[in-house]
NUGU-349660 format. One record per residue (C-alpha): x, y, z. Coordinates in pm, whole numbers, plus 32768, in hexadecimal, padded with zeros to 4 digits. Layout:
<r><c1>X</c1><c2>Y</c2><c3>Z</c3></r>
...
***
This chain:
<r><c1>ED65</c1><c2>1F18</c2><c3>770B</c3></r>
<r><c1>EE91</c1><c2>1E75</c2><c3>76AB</c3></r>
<r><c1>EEA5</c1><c2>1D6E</c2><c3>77E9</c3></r>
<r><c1>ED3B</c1><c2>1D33</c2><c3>77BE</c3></r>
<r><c1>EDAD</c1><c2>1CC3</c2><c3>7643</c3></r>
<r><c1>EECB</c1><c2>1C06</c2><c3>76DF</c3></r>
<r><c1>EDDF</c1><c2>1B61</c2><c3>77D9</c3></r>
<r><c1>ECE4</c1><c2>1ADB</c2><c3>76D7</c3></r>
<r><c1>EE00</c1><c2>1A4C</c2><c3>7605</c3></r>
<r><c1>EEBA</c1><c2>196E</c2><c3>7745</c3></r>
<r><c1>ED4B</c1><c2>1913</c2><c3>7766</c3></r>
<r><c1>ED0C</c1><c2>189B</c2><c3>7621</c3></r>
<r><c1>EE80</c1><c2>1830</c2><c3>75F2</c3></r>
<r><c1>EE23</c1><c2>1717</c2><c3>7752</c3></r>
<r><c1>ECBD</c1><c2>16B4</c2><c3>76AD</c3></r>
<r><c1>ED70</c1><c2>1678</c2><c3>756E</c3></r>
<r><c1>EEA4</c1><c2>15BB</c2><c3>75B7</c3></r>
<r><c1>EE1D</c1><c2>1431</c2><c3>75FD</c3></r>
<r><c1>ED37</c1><c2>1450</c2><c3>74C6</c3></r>
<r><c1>EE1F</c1><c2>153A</c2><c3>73D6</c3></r>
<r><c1>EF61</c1><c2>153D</c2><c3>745F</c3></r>
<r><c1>F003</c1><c2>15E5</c2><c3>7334</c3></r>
<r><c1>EEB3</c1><c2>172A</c2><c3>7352</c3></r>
<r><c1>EF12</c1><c2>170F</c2><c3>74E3</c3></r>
<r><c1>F08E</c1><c2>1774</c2><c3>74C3</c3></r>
<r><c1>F04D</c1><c2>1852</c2><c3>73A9</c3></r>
<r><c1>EF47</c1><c2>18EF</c2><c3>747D</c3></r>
<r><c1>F052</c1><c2>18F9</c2><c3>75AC</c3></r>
<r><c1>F13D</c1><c2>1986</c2><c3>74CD</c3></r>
<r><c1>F072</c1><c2>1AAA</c2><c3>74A9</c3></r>
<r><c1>EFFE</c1><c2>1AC2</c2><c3>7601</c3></r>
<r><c1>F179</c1><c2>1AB5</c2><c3>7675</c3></r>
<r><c1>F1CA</c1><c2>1BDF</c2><c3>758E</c3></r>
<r><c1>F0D4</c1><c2>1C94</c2><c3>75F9</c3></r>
<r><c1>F0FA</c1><c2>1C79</c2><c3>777B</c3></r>
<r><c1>F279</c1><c2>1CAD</c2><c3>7716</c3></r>
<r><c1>F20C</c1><c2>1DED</c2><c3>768B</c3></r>
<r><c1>F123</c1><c2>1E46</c2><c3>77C2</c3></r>
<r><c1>F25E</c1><c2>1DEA</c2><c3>78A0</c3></r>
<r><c1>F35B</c1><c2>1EE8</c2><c3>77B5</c3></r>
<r><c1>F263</c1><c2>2009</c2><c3>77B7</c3></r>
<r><c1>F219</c1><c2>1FD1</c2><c3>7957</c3></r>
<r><c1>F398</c1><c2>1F92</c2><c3>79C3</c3></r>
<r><c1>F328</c1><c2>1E47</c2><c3>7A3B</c3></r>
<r><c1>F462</c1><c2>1D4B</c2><c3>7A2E</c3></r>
<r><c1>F3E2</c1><c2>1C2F</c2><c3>7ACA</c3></r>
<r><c1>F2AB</c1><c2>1C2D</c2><c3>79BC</c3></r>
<r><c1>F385</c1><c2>1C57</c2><c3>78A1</c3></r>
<r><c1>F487</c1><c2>1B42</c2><c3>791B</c3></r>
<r><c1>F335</c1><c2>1A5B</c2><c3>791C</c3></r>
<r><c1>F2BD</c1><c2>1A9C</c2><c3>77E7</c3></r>
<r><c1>F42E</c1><c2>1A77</c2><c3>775E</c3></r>
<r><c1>F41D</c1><c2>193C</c2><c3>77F5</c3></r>
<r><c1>F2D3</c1><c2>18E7</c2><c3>775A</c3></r>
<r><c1>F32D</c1><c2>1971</c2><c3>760F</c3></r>
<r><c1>F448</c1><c2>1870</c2><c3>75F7</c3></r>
<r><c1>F35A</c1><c2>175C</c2><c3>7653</c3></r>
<r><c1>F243</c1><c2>1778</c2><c3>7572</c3></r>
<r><c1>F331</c1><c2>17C2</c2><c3>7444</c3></r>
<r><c1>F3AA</c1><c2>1667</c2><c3>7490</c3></r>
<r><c1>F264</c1><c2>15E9</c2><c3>74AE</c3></r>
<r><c1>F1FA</c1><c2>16A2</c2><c3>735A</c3></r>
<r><c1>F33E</c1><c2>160C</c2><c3>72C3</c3></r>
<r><c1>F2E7</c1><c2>1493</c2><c3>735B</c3></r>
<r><c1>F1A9</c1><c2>148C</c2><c3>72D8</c3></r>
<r><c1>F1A6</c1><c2>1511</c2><c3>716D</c3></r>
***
């Protein structure tokens, strides 16, 4: 249930991002933390490195943009 959540909100975070750039990395925010959560619960590294990654760029794109 949770990835399906995470899923819809990468989604939405990549149909928001050329119109509401600001929504889309607040939107990717979320997604990241969520697949970051998904990766901590499964033992998955690799996804939670990612997301990491991720995280760190949409909070600069949140930051750039309000």
């Amino acid at each position: 249930m949770v990835e399906w959540i995470a899923a819809a909100l990468v989604l939405v975070s990549v149909g928001l991002y050329p119109r509401l750039p600001l929504a889309g990395a607040l939107y990717g925010i979320a997604a990241s933390s969520l697949w970051i959560a998904v990766g901590l619960m499964t033992g998955l590294q690799g996804l939670v490195a990612l997301n990491l990654a991720l995280l760190g760029i949409n909070t600069w794109n949140a930051w750039r943009y309000s």
